[in-house]
C-alpha positions in Angstrom: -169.8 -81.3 63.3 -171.2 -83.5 60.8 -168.5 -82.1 57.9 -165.5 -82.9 60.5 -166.9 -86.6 60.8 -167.6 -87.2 57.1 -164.0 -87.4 56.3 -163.6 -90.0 59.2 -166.9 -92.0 58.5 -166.1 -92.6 54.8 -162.0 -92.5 54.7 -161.6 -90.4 51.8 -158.8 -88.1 53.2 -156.8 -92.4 52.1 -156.0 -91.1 49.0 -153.5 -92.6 47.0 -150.6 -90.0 47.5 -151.2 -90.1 51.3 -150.8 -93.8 51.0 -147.6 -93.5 49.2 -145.8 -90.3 50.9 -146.8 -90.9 54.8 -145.5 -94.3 55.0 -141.9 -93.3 52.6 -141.6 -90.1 55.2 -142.2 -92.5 58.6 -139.5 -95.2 56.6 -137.3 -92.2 56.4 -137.5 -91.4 59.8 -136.9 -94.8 60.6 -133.9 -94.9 58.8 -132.4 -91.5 60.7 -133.4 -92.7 64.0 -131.7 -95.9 63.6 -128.7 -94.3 62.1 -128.4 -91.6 64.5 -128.5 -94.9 67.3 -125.8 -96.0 65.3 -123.3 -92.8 64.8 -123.7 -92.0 68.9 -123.0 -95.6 70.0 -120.0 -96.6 72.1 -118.9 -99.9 71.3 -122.2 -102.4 71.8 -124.1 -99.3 74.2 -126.1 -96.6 72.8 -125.5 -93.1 73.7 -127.4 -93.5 77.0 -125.0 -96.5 78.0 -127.6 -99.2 77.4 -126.8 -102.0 74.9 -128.1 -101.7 71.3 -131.2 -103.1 70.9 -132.1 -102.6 74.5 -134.4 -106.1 74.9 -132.1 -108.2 72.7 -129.5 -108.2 74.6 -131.7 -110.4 77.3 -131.8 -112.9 74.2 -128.1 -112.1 73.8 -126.3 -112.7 77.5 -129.0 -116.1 77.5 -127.8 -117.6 74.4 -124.2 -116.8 75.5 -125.5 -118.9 78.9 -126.9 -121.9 77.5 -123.4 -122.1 74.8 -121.3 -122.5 78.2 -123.5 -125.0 79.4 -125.7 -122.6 82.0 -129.2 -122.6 80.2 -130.8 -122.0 83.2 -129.5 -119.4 84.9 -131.3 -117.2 82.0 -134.6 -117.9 84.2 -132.7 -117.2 87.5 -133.3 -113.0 87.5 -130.5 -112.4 89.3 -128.3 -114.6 87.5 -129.3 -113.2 83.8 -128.7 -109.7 84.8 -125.4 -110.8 86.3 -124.7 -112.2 83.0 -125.5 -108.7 80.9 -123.7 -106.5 83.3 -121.0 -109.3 82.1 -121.8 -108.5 78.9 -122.4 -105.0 78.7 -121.0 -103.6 81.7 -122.2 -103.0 85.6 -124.4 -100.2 84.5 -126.5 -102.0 82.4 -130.3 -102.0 83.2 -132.3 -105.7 84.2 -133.5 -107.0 80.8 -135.6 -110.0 81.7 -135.8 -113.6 79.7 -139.6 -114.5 79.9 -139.8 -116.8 77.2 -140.1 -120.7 77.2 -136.9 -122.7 76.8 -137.5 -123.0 73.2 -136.8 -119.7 72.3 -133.2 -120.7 73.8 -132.6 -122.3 70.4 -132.9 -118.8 68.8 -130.6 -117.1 71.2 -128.0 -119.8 71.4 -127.6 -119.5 67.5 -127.5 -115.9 67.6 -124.7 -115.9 70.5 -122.5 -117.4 68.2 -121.7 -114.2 66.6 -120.1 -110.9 68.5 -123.2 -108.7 69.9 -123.4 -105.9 66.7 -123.7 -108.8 64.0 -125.6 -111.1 66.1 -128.3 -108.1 66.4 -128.1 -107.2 62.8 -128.5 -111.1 61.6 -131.5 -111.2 64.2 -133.7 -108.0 63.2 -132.8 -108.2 59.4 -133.7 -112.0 59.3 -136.9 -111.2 60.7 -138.3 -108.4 58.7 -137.2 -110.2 55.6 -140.1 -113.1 56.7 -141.8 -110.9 58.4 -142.1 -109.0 54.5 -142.2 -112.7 52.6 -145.1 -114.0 55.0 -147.0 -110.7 54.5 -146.7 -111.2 50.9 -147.8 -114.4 51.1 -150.5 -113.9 53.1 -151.9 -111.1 50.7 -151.7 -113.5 47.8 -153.8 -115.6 49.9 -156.3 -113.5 50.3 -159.2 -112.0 47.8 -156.6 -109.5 46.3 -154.0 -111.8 45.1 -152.8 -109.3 42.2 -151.9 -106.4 45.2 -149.3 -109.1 46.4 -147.5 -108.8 43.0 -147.0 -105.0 43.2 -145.7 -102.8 45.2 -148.4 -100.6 46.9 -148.3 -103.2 49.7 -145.0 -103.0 50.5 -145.0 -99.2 51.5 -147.9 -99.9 53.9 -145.6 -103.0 55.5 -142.2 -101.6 55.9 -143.9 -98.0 57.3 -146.5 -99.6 59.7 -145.4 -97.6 63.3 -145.1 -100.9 65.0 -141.6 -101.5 63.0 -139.9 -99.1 64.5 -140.4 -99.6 68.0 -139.1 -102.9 67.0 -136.0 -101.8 65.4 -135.3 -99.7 68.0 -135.7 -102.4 71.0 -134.3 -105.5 69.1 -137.7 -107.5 69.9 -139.5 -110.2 68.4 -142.5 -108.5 66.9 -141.1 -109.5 63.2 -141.0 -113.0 64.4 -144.3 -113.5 65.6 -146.0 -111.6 62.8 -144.3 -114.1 60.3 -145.1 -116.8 62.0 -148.8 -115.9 62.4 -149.2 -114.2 59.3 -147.6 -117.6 57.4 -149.5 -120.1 58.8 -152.5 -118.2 58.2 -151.7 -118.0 54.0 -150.4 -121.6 54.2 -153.8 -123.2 56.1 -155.5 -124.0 52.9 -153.2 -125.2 51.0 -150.4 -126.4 52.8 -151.7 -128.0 56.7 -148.7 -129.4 57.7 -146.3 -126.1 56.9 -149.4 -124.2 58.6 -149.1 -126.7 61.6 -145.6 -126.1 62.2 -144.9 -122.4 61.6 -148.4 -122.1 64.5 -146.3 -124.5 66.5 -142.9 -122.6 66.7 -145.2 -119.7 68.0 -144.7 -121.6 71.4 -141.8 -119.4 72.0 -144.4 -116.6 73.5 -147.0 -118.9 74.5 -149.5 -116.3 75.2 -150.1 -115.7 71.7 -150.7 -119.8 70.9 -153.7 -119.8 73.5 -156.5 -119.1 70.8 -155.3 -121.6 67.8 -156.3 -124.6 69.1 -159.4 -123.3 69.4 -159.7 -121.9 66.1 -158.1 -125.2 64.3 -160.8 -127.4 66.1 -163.9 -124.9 65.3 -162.5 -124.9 61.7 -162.1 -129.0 61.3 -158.4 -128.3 60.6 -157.0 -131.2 62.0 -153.9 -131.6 60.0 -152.9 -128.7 60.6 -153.5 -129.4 64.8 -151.6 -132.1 64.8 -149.1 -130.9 63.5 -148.6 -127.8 65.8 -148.9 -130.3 68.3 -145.8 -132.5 66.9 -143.5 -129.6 66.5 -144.1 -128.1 70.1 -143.3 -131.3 71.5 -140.0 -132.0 68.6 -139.1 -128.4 70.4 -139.3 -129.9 73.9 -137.2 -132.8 73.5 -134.6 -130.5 71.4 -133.9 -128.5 73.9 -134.0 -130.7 76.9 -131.3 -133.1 75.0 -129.6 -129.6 74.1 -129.5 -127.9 77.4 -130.6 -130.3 79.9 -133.9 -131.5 82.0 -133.2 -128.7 84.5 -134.6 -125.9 82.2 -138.0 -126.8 82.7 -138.2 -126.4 86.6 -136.1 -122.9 86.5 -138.4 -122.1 83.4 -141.2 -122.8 85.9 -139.5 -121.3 89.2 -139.3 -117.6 86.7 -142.6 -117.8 85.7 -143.4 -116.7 89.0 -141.1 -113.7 88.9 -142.9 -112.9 85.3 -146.6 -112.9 86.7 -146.4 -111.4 90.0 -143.5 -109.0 89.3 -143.4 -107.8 85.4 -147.0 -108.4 85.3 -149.2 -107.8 88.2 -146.5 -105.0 90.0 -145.8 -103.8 86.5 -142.3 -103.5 87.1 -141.8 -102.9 83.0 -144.1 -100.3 82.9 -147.9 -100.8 82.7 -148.1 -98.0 80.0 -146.3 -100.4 77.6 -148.3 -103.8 78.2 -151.0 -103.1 75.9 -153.6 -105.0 77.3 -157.4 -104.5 79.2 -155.3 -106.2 82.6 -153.2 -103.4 82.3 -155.6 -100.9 81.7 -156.6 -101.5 85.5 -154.0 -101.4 86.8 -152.7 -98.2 85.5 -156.2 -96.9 86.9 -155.2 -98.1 90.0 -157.4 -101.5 90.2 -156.7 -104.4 92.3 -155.1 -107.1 90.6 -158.4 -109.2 91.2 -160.7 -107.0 89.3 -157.6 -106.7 86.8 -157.5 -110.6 86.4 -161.9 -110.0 86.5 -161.5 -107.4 83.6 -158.8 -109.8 81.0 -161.1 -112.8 82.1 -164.3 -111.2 80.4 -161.9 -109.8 77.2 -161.1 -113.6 77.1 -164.2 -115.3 77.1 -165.6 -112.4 74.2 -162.0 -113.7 72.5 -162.5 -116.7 72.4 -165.9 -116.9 71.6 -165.7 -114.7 68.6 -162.5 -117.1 67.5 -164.6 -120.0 67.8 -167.8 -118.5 66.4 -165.8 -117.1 63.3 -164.3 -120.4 62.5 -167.1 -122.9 62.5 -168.8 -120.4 60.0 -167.7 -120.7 56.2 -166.8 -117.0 55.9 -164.4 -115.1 54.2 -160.8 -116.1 55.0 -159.5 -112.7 55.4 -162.6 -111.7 57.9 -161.8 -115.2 59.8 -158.2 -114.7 60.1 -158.0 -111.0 61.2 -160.9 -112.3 64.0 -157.8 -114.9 65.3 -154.9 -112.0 64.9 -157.0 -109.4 66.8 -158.8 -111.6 69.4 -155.1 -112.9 69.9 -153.3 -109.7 71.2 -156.9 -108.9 73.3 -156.9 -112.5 75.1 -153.8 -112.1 76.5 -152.7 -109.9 79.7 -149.5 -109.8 78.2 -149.1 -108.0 75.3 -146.2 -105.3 74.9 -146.0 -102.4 72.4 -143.9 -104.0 70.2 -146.2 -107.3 70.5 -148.7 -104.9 68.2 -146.7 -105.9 65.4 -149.0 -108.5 65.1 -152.0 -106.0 64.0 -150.4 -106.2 60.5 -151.3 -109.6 59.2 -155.3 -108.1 60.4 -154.7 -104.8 58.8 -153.5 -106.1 55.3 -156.4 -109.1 55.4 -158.7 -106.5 56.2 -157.9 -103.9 53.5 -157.8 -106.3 51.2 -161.6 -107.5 52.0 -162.6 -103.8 51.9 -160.9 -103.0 48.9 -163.4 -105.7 47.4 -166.3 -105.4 48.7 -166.6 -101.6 50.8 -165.8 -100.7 53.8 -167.8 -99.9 56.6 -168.4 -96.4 58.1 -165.0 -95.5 60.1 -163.6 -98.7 59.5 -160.6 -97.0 57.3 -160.1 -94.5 60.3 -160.0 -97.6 62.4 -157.6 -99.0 60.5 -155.3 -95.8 60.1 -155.3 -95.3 63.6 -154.4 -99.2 64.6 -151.2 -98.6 62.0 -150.4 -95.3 63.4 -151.0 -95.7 67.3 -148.1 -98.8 68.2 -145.2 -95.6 67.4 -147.5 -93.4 70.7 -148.8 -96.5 72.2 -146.9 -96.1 75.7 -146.6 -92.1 75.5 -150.3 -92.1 75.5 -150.7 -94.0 77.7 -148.2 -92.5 80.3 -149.7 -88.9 79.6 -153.3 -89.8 80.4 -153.4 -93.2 81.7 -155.8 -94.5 79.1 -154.6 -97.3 77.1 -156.1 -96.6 73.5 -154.7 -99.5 71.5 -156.7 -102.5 73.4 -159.9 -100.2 73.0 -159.5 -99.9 69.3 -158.6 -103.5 68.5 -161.7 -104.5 70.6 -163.9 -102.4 68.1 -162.0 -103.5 65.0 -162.7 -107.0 66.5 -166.4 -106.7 66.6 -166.6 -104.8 63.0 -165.2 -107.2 61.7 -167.1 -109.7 63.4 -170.0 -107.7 61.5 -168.1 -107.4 58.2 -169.1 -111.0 58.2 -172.9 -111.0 58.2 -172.8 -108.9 55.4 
């Protein structure tokens, strides 16, 4: 027993050809998947008649809304899958908008090109600053020189999380650049870190934890102005689209919380969270609500404890990133893309100064596990990825009394 759990404790079966070959073989499967997606499509639908990109085509049929002056029917359900059975045909499954009228800016860019390049412009646009902001995050951190070659890059474009992006058109790119570029631009640059954490209103479950983080950390600058470009973004779109967003925005909500959420209409094997882990036991959604209220309060505690302390940046950082996705009930598969901006800061930190016993089998199975996340989960009803960011959380809460 204690020879199998050497190799785990200490991480030596890393070595520098796994780390090169396993993340070129996953990019190459990637690539086939995505191609073979491509090859078997007919028209805008995939081989199993549902529109390529699956979840983008929500951001799709809205943006296509709010350009003929109908914004806010996207929060109407009925009315938004009305408009993608439009758009892709009467067999077309409900893909739900849940975001904030802010994201409608995105979507009503985007719907000014036909569906295939509007997609294409949309997921390579955000894995290019996804990339960048990774990059510039690890320049940030206390292994500056890795940022200048290329045995980042690998690790990056291969983590399991991109493909389930690829694959469902989502925003998992987007939030991991915004996140991860704030977070490299904080010392240096407050105001650019202020507005790239304030465009992450567009999934506001993911903005609940930086104020609190900004304030414990005296970064007031930077506070302020998140603050300012939320509220540029509300009056943008209310003189874009009109005042009558915000009560449909408001009226949906309730469709998102009681339906997608507490009924787990999208499938409580893919919301990656400790409320979900409940329910898919079977809970009530009281003790579900009990369960994520606890995860919170640890959160947001470890957030705030972690930034009113002068410790490393990379340890600080990766506490925000992984306290983020655990605070939330809301967090989707794809939404794990936002382990990678913790992953890199935390490599880097270990590369420098050791890594704990299991951390790098921690860390391999957090950049592995978003490509099994929901399969798992649907074959044995245990949700493993909210388990293992907890623990990475509260190692790396000890990484920093070291």
């Amino acid at each position: 027993m204690t020879a199998f759990l050497m190799p785990l404790r200490d991480g030596r079966f890393l070595n520098a050809r796994v780390l090169r070959a396993y993340p070129m073989l996953l990019m190459a499967g990637f690539a086939a998947a995505i191609l073979f997606l491509g090859l078997t499509a007919h028209g805008v639908n995939d081989y199993a008649g549902r529109p390529l990109g699956t979840d983008f085509s929500n951001i799709y049929a809205a943006g296509v809304a709010a350009l003929h002056g109908h914004a806010a029917t996207a929060f109407d359900i009925k009315a938004q899958w009305h408009n993608e059975q439009a758009l892709f045909g009467t067999t077309t499954p409900l893909y739900g908008w849940h975001y904030p009228p802010f994201f409608l800016l995105v979507a009503a860019t985007l719907a000014l090109f036909p569906y295939g390049a509007a997609l294409i412009v949309w997921q390579l646009a955000t894995l290019l600053l996804y990339l960048w902001a990774m990059r510039t995050l690890i320049r940030a951190s206390v292994m500056p020189a890795w940022a200048d070659g290329l045995a980042w890059f690998p690790l990056a474009l291969g983590f399991t999380a991109i493909f389930v992006n690829l694959t469902h058109g989502h925003n998992g790119f987007l939030t991991a650049a915004l996140f991860a570029g704030a977070l490299a631009n904080l010392n240096t640059r407050p105001l650019v870190a202020g507005l790239l954490f304030g465009l992450l209103a567009y999934k506001p479950q993911f903005g609940v934890l930086i104020p609190l983080a900004l304030a414990a950390g005296h970064y007031w600058r930077t506070f302020t102005a998140a603050a300012a470009t939320i509220l540029a973004l509300a009056i943008a779109v209310t003189l874009l689209f009109g005042p009558e967003i915000w009560p449909a925005f408001f009226a949906g909500s309730h469709f998102t919380r009681t339906v997608i959420l507490e009924q787990g209409a999208t499938g409580f094997e893919k919301i990656q969270t400790f409320f979900s882990q409940v329910r898919l036991l079977g809970g009530p959604v009281a003790l579900a609500y009990a369960a994520q209220g606890a995860v919170f309060l640890f959160s947001a505690t470890m957030v705030i404890w972690a930034w009113q302390k002068p410790i490393l940046f990379g340890a600080r950082s990766a506490i925000l990133c992984l306290a983020t996705l655990l605070a939330t009930p809301y967090a989707l598969d794809y939404d794990l893309m936002l382990l990678a901006p913790a992953l890199a800061l935390i490599a880097a930190e270990g590369k420098v100064r050791g890594f704990r016993p299991y951390e790098l089998s921690l860390l391999t199975l957090l950049w592995l596990l978003p490509f099994a996340a929901r399969n798992l989960a649907g074959a044995t009803h245990i949700l493993v990825a909210p388990f293992a960011i907890l623990a990475l959380l509260v190692m790396t809460g000890r990484r920093t009394k070291a």
